[in-house]
ChimeraX commands (.cxc) that place a marker at each C-alpha (Angstrom):
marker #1 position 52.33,58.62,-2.17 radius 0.5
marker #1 position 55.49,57.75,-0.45 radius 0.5
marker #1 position 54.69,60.57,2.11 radius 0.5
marker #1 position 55.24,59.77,5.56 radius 0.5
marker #1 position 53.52,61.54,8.99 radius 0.5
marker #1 position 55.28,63.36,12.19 radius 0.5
marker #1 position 56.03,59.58,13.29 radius 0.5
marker #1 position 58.15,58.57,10.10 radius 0.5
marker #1 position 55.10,56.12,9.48 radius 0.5
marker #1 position 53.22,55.99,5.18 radius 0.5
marker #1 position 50.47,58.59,5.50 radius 0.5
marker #1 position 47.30,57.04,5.41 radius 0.5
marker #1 position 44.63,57.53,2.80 radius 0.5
marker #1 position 41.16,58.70,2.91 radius 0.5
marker #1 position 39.34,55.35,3.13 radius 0.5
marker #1 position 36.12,55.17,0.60 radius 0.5
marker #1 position 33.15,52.99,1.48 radius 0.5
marker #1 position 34.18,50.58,-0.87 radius 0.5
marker #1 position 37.26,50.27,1.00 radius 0.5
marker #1 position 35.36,49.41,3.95 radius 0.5
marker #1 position 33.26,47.29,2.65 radius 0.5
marker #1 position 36.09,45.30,0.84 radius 0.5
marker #1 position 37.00,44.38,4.41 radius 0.5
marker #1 position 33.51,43.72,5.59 radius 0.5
marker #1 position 33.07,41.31,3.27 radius 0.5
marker #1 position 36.37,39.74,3.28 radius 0.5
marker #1 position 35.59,38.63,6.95 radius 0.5
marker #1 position 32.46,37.22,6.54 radius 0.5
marker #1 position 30.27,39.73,6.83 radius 0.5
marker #1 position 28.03,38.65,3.26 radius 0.5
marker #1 position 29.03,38.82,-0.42 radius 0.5
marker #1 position 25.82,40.93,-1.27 radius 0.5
marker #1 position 26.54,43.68,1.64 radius 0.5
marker #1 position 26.05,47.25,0.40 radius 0.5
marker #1 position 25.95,50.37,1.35 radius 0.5
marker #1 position 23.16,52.79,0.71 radius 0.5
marker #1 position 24.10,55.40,-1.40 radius 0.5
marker #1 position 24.16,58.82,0.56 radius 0.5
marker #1 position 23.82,57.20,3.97 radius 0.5
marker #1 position 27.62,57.18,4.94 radius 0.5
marker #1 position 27.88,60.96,6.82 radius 0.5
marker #1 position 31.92,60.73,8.24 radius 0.5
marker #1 position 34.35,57.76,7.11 radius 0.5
marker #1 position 38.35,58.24,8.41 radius 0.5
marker #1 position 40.84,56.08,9.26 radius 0.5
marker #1 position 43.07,55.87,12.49 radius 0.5
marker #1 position 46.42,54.00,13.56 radius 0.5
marker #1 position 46.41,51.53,16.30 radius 0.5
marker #1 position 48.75,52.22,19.10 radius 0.5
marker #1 position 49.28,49.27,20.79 radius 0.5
marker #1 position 52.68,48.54,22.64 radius 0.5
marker #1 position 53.92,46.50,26.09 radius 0.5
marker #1 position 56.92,46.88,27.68 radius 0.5
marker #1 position 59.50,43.68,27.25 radius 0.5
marker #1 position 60.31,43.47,31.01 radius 0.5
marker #1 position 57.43,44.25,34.05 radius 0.5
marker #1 position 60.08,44.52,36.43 radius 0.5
marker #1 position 64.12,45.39,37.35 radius 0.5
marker #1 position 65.67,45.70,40.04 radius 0.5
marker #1 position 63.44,47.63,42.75 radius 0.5
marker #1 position 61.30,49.12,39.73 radius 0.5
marker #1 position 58.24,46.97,38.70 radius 0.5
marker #1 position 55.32,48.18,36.28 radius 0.5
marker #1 position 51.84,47.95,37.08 radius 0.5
marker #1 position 48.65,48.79,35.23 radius 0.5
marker #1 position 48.12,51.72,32.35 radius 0.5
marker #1 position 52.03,51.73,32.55 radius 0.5
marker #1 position 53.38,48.94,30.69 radius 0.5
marker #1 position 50.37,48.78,28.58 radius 0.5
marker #1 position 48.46,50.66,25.76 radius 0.5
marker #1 position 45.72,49.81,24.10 radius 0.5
marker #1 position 43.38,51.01,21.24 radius 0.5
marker #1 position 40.28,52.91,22.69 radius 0.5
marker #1 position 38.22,51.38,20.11 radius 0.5
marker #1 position 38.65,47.82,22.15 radius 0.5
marker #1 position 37.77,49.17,25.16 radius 0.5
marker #1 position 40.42,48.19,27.22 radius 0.5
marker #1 position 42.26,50.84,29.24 radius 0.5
marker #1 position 39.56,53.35,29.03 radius 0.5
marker #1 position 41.80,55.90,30.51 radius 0.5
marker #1 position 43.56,56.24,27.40 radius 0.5
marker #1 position 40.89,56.73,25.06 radius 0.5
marker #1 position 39.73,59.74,27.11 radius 0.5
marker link #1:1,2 radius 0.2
marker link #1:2,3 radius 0.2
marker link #1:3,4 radius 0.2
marker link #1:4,5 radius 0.2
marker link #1:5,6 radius 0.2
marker link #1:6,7 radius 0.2
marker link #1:7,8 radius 0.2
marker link #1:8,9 radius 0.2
marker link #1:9,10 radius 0.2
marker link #1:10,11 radius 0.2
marker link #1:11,12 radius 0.2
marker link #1:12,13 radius 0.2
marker link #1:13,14 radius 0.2
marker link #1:14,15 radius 0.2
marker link #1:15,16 radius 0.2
marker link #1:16,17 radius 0.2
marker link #1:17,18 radius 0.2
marker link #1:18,19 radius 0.2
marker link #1:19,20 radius 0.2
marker link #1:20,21 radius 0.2
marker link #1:21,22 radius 0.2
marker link #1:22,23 radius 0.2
marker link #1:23,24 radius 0.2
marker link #1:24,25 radius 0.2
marker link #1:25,26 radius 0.2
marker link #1:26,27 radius 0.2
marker link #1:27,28 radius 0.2
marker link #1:28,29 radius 0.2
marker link #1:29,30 radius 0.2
marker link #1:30,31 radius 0.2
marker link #1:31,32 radius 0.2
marker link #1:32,33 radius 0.2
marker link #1:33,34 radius 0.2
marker link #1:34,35 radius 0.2
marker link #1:35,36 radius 0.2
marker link #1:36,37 radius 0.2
marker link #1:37,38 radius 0.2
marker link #1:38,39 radius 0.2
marker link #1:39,40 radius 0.2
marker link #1:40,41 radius 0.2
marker link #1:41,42 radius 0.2
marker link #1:42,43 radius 0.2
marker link #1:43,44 radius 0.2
marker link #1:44,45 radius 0.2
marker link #1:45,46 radius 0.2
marker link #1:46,47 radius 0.2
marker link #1:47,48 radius 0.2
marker link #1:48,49 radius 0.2
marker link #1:49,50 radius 0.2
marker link #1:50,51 radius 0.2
marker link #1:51,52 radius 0.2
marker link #1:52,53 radius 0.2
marker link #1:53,54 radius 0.2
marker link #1:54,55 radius 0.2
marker link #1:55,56 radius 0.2
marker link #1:56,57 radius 0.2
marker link #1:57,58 radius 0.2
marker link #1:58,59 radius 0.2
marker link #1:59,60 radius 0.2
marker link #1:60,61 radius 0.2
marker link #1:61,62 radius 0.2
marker link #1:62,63 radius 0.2
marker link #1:63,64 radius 0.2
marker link #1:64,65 radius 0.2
marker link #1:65,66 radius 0.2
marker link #1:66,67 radius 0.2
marker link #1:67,68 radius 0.2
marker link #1:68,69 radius 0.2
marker link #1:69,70 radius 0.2
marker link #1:70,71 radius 0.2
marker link #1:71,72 radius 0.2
marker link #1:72,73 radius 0.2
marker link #1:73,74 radius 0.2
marker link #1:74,75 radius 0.2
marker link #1:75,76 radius 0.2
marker link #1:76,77 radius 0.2
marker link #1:77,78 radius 0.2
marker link #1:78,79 radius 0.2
marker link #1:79,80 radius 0.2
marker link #1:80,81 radius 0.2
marker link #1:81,82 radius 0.2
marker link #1:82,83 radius 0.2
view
């Protein structure tokens, strides 16, 4: 739509099931997967938010832990952010 969120980023649209299962299949996941019809109950889509710092460490500062990196909470890693 050429609309673009608080971040200056493309809003993203509503994903359908046959979105999803586009992707399910594209990665292997069975030409003949379906979905049953009624049986999807919430469907959205999110933004990953993954970043690092380029340098750990300057001078007497040096960057341990949660603070040089993010990650998704869907992974897992870095619980603490997901919460």
């Amino acid at each position: 739509t050429g609309e673009l969120d608080r971040n200056g980023l493309p809003l993203l649209r509503q994903p359908e099931v046959e979105d999803v299962l586009k992707v399910a299949r594209s990665r292997g996941l069975g030409s003949n997967l379906s979905v049953k019809p009624g049986s999807v109950r919430w469907l959205t889509h999110f933004r990953v938010n993954s970043r690092q710092v380029e340098c750990y460490g300057r001078g007497r500062v040096f960057l341990a832990g949660d603070a040089c990196h993010c990650h998704s909470p869907l992974g897992g890693q870095g619980m603490n952010m997901g919460f």
